[in-house]
N, C-alpha and C positions, 0 to 999 in steps of 0.2 A: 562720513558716518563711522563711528568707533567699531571694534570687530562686535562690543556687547549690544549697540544697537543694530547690527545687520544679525545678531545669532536671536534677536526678540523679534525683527521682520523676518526670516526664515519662520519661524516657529508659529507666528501668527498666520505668517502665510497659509501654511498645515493647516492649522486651526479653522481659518476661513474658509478655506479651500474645499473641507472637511461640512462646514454647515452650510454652504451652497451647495454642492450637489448631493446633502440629504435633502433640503428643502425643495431641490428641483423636483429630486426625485419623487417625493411626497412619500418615501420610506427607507428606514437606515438609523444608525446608531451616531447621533451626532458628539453625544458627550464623550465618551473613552476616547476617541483622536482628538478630541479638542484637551482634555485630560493631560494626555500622552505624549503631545506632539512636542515638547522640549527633550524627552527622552531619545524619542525616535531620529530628533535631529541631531541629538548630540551622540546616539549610538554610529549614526551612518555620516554625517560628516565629520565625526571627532576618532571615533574610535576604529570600527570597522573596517576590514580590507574586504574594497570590491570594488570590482571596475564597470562603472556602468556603462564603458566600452565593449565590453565584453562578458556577460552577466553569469557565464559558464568556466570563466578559465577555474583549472581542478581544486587549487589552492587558495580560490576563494574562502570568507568568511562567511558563514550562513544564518539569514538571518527566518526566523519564523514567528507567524504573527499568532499564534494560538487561538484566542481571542478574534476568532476570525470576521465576528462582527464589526469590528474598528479597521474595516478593509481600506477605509480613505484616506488612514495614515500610511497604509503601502501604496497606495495611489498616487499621492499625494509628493510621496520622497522619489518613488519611480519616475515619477513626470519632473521634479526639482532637479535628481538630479542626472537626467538626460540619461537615461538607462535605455538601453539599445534593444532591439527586437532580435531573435533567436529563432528558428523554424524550426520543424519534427526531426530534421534531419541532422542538427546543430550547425547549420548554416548562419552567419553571422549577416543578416540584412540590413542594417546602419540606419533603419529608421528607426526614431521612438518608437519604447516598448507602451509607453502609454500617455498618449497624447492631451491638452489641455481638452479636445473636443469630445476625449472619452470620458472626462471627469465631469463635463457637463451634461454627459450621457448616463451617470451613475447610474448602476442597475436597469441600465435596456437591452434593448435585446440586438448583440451584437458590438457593445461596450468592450476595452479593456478594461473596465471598470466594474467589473462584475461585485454582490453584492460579498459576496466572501472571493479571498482568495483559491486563484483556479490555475495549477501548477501546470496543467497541458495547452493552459489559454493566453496567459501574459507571462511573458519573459519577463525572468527577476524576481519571480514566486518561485522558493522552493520547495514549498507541499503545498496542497488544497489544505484547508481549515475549514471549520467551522462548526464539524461536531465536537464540543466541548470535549477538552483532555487529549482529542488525536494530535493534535500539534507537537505538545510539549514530549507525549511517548515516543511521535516520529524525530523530533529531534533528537532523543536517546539514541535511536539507529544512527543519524548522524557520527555525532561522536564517536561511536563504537567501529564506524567505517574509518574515521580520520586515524583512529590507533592503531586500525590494519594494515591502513594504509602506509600509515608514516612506518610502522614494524618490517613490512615487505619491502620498500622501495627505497626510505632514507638511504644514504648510507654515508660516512664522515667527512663531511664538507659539504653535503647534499642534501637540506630538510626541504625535501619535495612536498612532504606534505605536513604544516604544521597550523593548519585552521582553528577555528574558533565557532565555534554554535550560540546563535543568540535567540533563545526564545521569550518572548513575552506571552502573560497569562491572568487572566484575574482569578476572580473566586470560582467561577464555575467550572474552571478546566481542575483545578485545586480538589474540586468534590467530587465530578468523577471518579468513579474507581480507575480507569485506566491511568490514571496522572500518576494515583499514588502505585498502581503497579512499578510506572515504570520508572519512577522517582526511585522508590525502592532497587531496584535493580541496578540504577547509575550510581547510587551509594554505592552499592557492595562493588562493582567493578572501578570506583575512583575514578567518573570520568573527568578529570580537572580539566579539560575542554570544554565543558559544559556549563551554562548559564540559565536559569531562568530568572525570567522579573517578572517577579509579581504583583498586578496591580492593585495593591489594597485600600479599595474605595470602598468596602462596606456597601457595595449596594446590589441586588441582582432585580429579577422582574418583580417577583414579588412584595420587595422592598426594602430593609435594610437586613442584612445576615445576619443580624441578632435575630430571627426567628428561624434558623435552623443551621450555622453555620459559627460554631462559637469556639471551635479547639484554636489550640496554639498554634499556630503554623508553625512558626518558628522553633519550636520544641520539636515539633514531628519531624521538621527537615534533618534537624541535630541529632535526632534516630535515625537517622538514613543514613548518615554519615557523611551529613553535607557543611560545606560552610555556607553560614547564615549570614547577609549581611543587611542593613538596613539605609536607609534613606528618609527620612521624613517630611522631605518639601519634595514633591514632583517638579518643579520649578525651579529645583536649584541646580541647573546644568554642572555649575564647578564640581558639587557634590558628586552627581552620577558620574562623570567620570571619573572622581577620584576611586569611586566605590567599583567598576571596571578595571582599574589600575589595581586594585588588593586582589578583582578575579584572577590577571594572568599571575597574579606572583603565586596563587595556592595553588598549591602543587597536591597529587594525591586524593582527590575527592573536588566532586562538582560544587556551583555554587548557586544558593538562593537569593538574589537580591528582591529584600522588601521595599517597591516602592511606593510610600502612603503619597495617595492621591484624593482628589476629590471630584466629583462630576457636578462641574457647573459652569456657567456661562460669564460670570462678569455681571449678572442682572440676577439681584436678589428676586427679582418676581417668580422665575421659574427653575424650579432645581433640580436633584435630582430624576425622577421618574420618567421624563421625557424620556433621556438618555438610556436609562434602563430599559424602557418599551421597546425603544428602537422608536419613535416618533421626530419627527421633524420637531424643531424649533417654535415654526410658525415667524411671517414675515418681522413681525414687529420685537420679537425675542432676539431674530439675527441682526438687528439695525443697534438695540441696546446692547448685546455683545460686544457689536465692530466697536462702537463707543468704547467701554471698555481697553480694548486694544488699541484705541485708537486711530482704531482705522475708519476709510470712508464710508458711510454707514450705509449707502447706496449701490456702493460698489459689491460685482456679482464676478467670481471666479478671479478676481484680480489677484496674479504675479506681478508685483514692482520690480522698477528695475533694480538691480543687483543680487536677486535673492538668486537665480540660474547661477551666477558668475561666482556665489558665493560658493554653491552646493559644486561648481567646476574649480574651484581653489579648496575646497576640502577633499570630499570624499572622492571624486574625479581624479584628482590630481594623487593625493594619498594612494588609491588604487591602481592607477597608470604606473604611478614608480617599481608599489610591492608589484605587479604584474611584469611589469619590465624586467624588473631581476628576476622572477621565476623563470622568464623564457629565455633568458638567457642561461639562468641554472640548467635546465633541461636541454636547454641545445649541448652543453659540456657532459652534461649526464649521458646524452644521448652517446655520445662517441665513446664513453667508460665504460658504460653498463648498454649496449645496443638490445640484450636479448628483456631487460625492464625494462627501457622506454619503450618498445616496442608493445610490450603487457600495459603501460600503462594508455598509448596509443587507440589499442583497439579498443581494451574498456571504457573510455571515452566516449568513443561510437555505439558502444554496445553489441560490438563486435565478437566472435569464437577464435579464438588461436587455430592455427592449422592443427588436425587431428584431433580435436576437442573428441571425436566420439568414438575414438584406435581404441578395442580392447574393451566394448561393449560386450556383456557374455549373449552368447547365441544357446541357448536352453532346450536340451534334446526330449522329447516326446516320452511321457511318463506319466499313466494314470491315477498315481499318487499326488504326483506334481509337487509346485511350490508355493507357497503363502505369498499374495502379492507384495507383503510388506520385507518377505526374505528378500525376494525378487530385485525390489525396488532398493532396500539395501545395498546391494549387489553393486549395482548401479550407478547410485550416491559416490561410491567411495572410487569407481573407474572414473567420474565425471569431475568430481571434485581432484584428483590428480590431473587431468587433464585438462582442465579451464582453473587454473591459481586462485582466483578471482571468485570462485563457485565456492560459498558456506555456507553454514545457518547449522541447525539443532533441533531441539523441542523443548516445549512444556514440561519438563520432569520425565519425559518419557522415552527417552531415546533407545535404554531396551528392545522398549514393546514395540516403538514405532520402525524399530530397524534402520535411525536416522545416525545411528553413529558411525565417526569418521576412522576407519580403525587401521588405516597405511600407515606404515612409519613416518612420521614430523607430521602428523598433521596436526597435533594435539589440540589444546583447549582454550579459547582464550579466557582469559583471567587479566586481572591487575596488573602481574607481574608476567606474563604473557599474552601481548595483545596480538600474539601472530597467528594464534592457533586458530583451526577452523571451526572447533566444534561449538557452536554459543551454548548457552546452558542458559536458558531462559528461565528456569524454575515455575511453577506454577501460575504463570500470568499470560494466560494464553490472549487475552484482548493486548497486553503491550506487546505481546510477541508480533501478533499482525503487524503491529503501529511500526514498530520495530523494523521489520523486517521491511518495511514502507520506505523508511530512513534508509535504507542499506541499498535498495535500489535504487533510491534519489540519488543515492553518493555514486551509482554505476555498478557497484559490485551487483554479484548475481546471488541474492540469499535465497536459501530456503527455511520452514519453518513449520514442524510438524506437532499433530495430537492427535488422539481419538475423531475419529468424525462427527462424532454429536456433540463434542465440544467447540465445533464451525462455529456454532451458536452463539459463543464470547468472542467469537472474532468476527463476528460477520460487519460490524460498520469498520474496521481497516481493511477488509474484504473488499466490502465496496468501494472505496477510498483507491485501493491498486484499481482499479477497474476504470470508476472517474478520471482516475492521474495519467492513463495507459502505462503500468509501470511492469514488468517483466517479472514479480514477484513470484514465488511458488511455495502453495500451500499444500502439505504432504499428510492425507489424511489416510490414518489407518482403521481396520474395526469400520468396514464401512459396514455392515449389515446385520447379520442376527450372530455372527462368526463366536460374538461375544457372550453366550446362550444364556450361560445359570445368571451372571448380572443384569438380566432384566432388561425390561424397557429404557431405564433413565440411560441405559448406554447403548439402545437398539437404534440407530440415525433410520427415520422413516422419512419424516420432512424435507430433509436436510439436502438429498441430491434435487428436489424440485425445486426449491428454494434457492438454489446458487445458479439451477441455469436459468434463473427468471434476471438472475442479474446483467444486464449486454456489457458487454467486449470480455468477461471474465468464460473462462476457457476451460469447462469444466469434463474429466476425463476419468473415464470407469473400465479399465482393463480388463482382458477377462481370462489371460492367463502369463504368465512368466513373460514370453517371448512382446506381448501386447504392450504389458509394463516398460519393456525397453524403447517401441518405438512411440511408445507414447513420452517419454523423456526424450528420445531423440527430435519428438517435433517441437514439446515444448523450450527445449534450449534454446532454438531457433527464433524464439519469439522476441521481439525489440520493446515494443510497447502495447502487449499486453501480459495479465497476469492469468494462472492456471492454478486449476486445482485437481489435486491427485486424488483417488478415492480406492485404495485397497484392501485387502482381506487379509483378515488375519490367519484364517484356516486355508490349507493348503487347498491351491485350484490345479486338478490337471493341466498338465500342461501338452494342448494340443500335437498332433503326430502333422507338419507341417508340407509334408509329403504328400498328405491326403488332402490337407485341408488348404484355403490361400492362405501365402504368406501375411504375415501378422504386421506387415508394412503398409498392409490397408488402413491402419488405423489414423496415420495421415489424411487420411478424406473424412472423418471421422465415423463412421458406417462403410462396409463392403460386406458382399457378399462372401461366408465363409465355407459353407459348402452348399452344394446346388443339385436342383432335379436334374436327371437324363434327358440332358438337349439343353438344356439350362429353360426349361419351360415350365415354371412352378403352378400347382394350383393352391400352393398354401404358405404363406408366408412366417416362419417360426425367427422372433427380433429378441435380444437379450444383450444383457453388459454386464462383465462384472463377475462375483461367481454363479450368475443363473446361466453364463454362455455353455459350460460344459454339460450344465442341463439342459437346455434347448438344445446341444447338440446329439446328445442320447437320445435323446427324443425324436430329434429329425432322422436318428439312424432305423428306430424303428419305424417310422410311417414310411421311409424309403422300404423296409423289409415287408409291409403292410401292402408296397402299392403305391401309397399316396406320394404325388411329387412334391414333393417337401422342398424348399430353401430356408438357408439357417443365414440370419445376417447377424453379423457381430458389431453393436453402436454403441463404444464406450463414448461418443460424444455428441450430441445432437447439434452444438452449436458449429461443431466444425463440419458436420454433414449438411448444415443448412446453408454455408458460404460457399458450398459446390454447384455448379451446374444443372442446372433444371433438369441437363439428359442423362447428368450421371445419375441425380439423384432416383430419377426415373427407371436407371438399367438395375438400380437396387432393389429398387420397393416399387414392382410395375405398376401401375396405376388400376389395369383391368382385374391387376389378382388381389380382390376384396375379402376373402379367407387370411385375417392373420392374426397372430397372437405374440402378445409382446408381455415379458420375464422378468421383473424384477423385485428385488426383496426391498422393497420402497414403496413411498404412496404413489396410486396409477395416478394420479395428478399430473396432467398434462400430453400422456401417450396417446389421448384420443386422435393429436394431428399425424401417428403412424398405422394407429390400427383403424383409423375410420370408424365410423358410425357401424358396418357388419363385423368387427373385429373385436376381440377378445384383449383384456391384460391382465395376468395375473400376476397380483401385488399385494400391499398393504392398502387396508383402508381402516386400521385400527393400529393399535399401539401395539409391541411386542408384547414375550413373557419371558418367566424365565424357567430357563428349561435349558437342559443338553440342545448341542446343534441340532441336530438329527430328528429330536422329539419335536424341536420347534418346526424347521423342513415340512415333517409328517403334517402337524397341525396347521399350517396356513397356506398347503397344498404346494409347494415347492416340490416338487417330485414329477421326476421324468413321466410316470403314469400319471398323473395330472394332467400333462402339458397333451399329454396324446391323446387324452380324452375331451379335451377341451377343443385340440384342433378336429378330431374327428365330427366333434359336434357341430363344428361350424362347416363340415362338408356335407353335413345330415349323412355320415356314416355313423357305423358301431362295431 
C-alpha cells in the first residue's frame, strides 16, 4: 500500500469511525469529523509533537478541538493513535486513554467517549469544549503560558519550552463574543505560537450563515493583527501542511488558517442539515457513504489493519523522539540550573515551593481597618514573589482591584516582555476567564480579577474551571453596595448565590483583613479546584484577634468568632464579608443586654459543608433555633442556616444609588437592626 493510500485509509477510518458511533449512539454531529478528518490526521500524524505515550510530558504540542461537537474526531485520533491514560495524580497507567469499546459506547454513560470533550475525564483532552468560543479563548492562555514559560526557564542551549497551540473552530466559536475577545488580545500580544483553523462550511443549526453571519473573516483577523492564511480544499492534506509549514516560520503575530470545507457524506441524497442538527445519518445514508469511500458498507467501527501501525510510524514515533530529547535536555538542565528544574518539577505536580506563604502580613486590630481589596493587594504581591509560577491581572482594572504586581522585576508581560507577571487583559473580562483556564491547564497558577458584578461575563469560564477541576482564581472586588452613588448596575446582589450553586467552585467572603490572608492561604493549597474571592472595596475593621478567634478559622469555612459565657448561646448572629464587623457590634450589645449572643463568621458555605456533621453542629447547634444571618446580598439560599424560626437580613430587591451610609440606613444594614431583629426572635424588646 503507497504511504497516500494508507493517509486515505487513516482518514476514512476517522471518518467511519465518526458515523458509527453517532448512529449508534442515535445522537451526535456526524458531518464536521467526517468534514475534518484529513486535517485532524494530517495535524497529528504529520505535524504535531505529542507522545501518545505520555499525553502530559510539559513540551508537548496542544491541541484543542473548539468546536466541541466534532468530539469523534478527538476520539477517534486518541484511540488511532494509542494515546495512554493519565490519572488525577499525573500518574502514567499504560492503558488506552480511549478504547475501541468506548467509541462504540459514544455518549453513555461512563464512555471515554463523551459527547464534547471533558479535560478531567480522558487523557489527551486539553480543555473541556463545547460552549462555543471557550476553546479558542482557552487556547489564547495556552500560548501566553508557553512565552512565560520559555521567558523564565530557557536558557542558551536549553528551549525547555518551545510548543505550539493548535485550535480548530467553525463559525460558531468565530461569532461569539468571547472568540473575538480573545482573538483581539492574541493580535496585540503577537502570539506566533498560536493557530487557529477555521472551519469554513457555511453552515450552522439554522442553516446556511448567509442569514446572519456575512462579515469578512479574513479582513477582521488582519485587524487583529493576525496572519491570514487560506486553504481551499479540506482534502488536500499536501496543502494543510504546507499552509502549517508558513505558521512556524511567522514570527510576531498569531495565525488564522481558513479551511474551506464542506459537510457532506459522499451521497448526494443527504447533505448538509443532518450534520448541523447533530442528527445521525440513518442506516441506509452510512452504507452509501462507506461506498463512497470505499469501504465495506456493512462494516461497523472497522480499524483495518495498518491504519494503528501507521498513526505508531507518525505521530507515536515523531513524538517518542521530540520527547526523548526533551528528557534528556532536562536531565543536563537539571544538573545547570537544579534550583529551575526543581520550579519546573513541582508545578507539574501542581505543587508550592517551600515557604510559598513566609512573609504573609499579619494585620493588627483597627476600627477603621482595611479595604478587603487593600488587604488582598497586600497579599498578591508576597505570594506572587514567593510561588514564581503565581500571575494573572485584570480587566482594565488593576487600580481599583488592588491586583497589581508592584515588587521590583515583576513587571508586565507584553510582546516584547513575556516574563512579566502582570497580564493586562483590557476589557474582556469573559476571555479573561477563558484565559486564565488556559494558564492553569499549562500548570501555572493565574489569577484574574474585576468588579464582582461583572462575574456575570465570566460566569461560563467560571464554570468551565469548576467542570475541569482546575485551581484557577478569580479575584473579585466591589462586592457589595461599597460601590454607593454607581448604583444598582454595579451593586452584585445575585451574584454571591449564583456561584455557590456552582459545585467544586470555592467560593469565599472575608470579613476582615486578617480573614483575606487565610483565605488565600487556603486557597493556594488547592490542586484541582477553582475559587472565588469576593472583597470590599470600603474599608472593614479589622478585628482585635485577642478577643475575638483567630481568623485561621476560616479554613473550615464558618467558626465561631465570638461566643456567650459558657459558650451556651441562645441566639445565633451568622454574617461574611463586611456585614461581619456588623453582626459583631451587634453581638457586643446583646451580650451588654443580657442576651447570649454567638457571632459566627461564614465567608464560605461550601467549605463549611465538607466539615464534619459534629463540627458543623459545635458552630450552629442544632437546638438553638434563634438565628439571624447578615448579608448585603440576595437571602436566597440561607434558609439551610437560619431555619424555618430564623431571620436573614439581605437584599431582596435591587440596589440604589446613594452614599454608603445612606444605602446601609435604607436596607437596614445597621447594627440597631440586627438587635432588633434578634431581640424579636427572643420575643424580647
Amino acid at each position: 500500500m503507497t504511504d497516500s493510500e494508507l493517509d486515505a485509509l487513516c482518514i476514512n477510518t476517522i471518518r467511519t469511525l465518526s458515523m458509527d458511533a453517532v448512529q449508534e449512539a442515535k445522537s451526535g454531529h456526524p458531518g464536521t469529523p467526517m468534514a475534518l478528518a484529513p486535517l485532524v490526521y494530517t495535524l497529528w500524524n504529520r505535524v504535531m509533537r505529542f507522545d501518545p505515550a505520555d499525553p502530559i510530558w510539559p513540551n508537548r504540542d496542544r491541541f484543542v478541538l473548539s468546536n466541541g461537537h466534532a468530539s469523534m474526531l478527538l476520539w477517534s485520533v486518541l484511540h488511532l493513535s494509542g494515546t495512554r491514560a493519565v490519572n488525577g495524580e499525573y500518574e502514567r497507567l499504560g492503558e488506552p486513554s480511549v478504547t475501541l469499546d468506548d467509541i462504540r459506547h459514544f455518549r453513555q454513560l461512563q464512555s471515554k467517549a463523551p459527547g464534547h470533550p471533558e479535560y478531567h475525564w480522558v487523557s489527551g483532552v486539553e480543555t473541556t469544549t463545547g460552549p462555543l468560543g471557550q476553546g479558542i479563548a482557552t487556547s489564547v492562555g495556552m500560548a501566553i503560558a508557553e512565552k512565560w514559560l520559555a521567558s523564565r526557564y530557557n536558557k542558551p542551549g536549553f528551549e525547555l519550552f518551545d510548543y505550539d497551540v493548535y485550535a480548530v473552530c467553525g463559525d460558531g466559536c468565530l461569532m461569539e463574543g468571547v472568540g473575538s475577545e480573545a482573538a483581539s488580545l492574541a493580535g496585540h500580544l503577537g502570539l506566533d505560537n498560536l493557530v487557529w483553523v477555521y472551519d469554513n462550511n457555511h453552515i450552522t443549526i439554522e442553516g446556511s450563515t448567509d442569514i446572519a453571519f456575512t462579515e469578512d473573516v479574513a479582513t477582521r483577523f488582519l485587524g487583529y493583527g493576525w496572519n491570514v492564511l487560506r486553504v481551499g480544499d479540506a482534502n488536500d492534506i499536501e496543502r494543510i501542511e504546507q499552509a502549517f509549514g508558513v505558521f512556524h516560520k511567522t514570527k510576531g503575530r498569531p495565525t488564522l488558517l481558513i479551511l474551506d470545507s464542506h459537510i457532506g457524506y459522499g451521497s448526494p441524497g443527504k447533505q448538509d442539515t443532518a450534520a448541523a442538527h447533530g442528527e445521525p445519518l440513518g442506516e441506509e445514508e452510512c452504507r452509501l457513504s462507506k461506498r463512497a469511500y470505499g469501504w465495506p458498507e456493512d462494516a461497523k467501527f472497522l480499524v483495518p489493519t495498518g491504519v494503528p501501525e501507521h498513526f505508531t510510524a507518525g505521530v507515536g514515533a515523531h513524538g517518542a523522539e521530540a520527547h526523548r530529547k526533551w528528557t534528556e535536555l532536562f536531565a543536563t538542565y537539571r544538573t545547570k540550573y537544579p534550583e529551575l528544574a526543581q520550579e519546573v518539577d513541582e508545578m507539574q505536580r501542581r505543587a508550592l515551593p517551600a515557604g510559598w506563604d513566609k512573609g504573609l502580613p499579619v494585620f493588627p486590630a483597627d476600627a477603621v481597618g482595611v479595604p478587603g481589596r487593600d488587604a488582598s493587594g497586600q497579599v498578591l504581591n508576597v505570594l506572587a514573589q514567593n510561588v514564581p509560577w503565581f500571575l494573572g491581572g485584570s480587566a482594565d482594572l488593576g487600580p481599583s482591584n488592588k491586583t497589581t504586581l508592584k515588587y521590583k522585576g515583576a513587571g508586565d508581560f507584553q510582546a516584547a516582555t513575556p516574563g512579566g507577571k502582570n497580564l493586562h487583559f483590557g476589557i474582556r473580562e469573559h476571555a479573561m476567564g477563558a484565559i486564565l483556564n488556559g494558564l492553569a491547564l499549562s500548570k501555572l497558577r493565574p489569577f484574574g480579577a474585576t468588579f464582582f458584578i461583572f462575574s456575570d461575563y465570566m460566569r461560563p469560564a467560571i464554570r468551565l474551571s469548576a467542570l475541569m477541576e482546575l485551581p484557577t482564581l478569580f479575584v473579585f472586588t466591589h462586592d457589595a453596595m461599597g460601590d454607593g452613588e454607581d448604583g444598582p448596575t454595579h451593586q452584585p446582589v445575585e451574584q454571591l448565590a449564583s456561584l455557590r450553586a456552582i459545585p467544586g467552585l470555592m467560593t469565599m467572603r472575608p470579613g476582615d483583613a486578617n480573614e483575606v490572608v487565610e483565605a488565600y492561604r487556603v486557597i493556594l493549597q488547592l490542586r484541582h479546584q477553582p475559587a472565588v474571592l469576593a472583597l470590599s472595596r470600603q474599608p472593614l475593621p479589622t478585628l482585635d484577634r485577642k478577643k475575638y478567634a483567630p481568623a485561621a478559622g476560616v479554613a473550615r469555612g464558618a467558626y465561631v468568632l465570638g461566643d456567650a459565657p459558657g459558650g451556651k448561646p441562645e441566639l445565633i448572629l451568622i454574617a461574611t464579608g463586611s456585614e461581619l464587623s456588623l453582626a459583631v457590634e451587634a453581638h457586643e450589645r446583646l451580650l451588654a443586654d443580657g442576651i447570649r449572643s454567638r457571632v459566627v463568621s461564614m465567608p464560605s458555605w461550601d467549605v463549611f459543608e465538607q466539615q464534619t456533621k459534629e463540627y458543623r453542629d459545635s458552630v450552629l447547634p442544632p437546638e438553638v433555633k434563634a438565628r439571624v444571618a447578615v448579608e448585603q446580598a440576595s437571602t436566597f439560599g440561607w434558609e439551610r442556616y437560619v431555619g424555618s424560626e430564623g431571620k436573614v437580613i439581605g437584599m431582596k430587591t435591587f440596589g440604589a444609588s446613594a452614599p454608603l451610609k445612606e444605602l446601609q440606613k435604607h436596607f437596614g444594614f445597621e447594627p440597631d437592626r440586627v438587635v432588633a431583629v434578634a431581640k424579636e426572635l427572643l420575643g424580647r424588646r
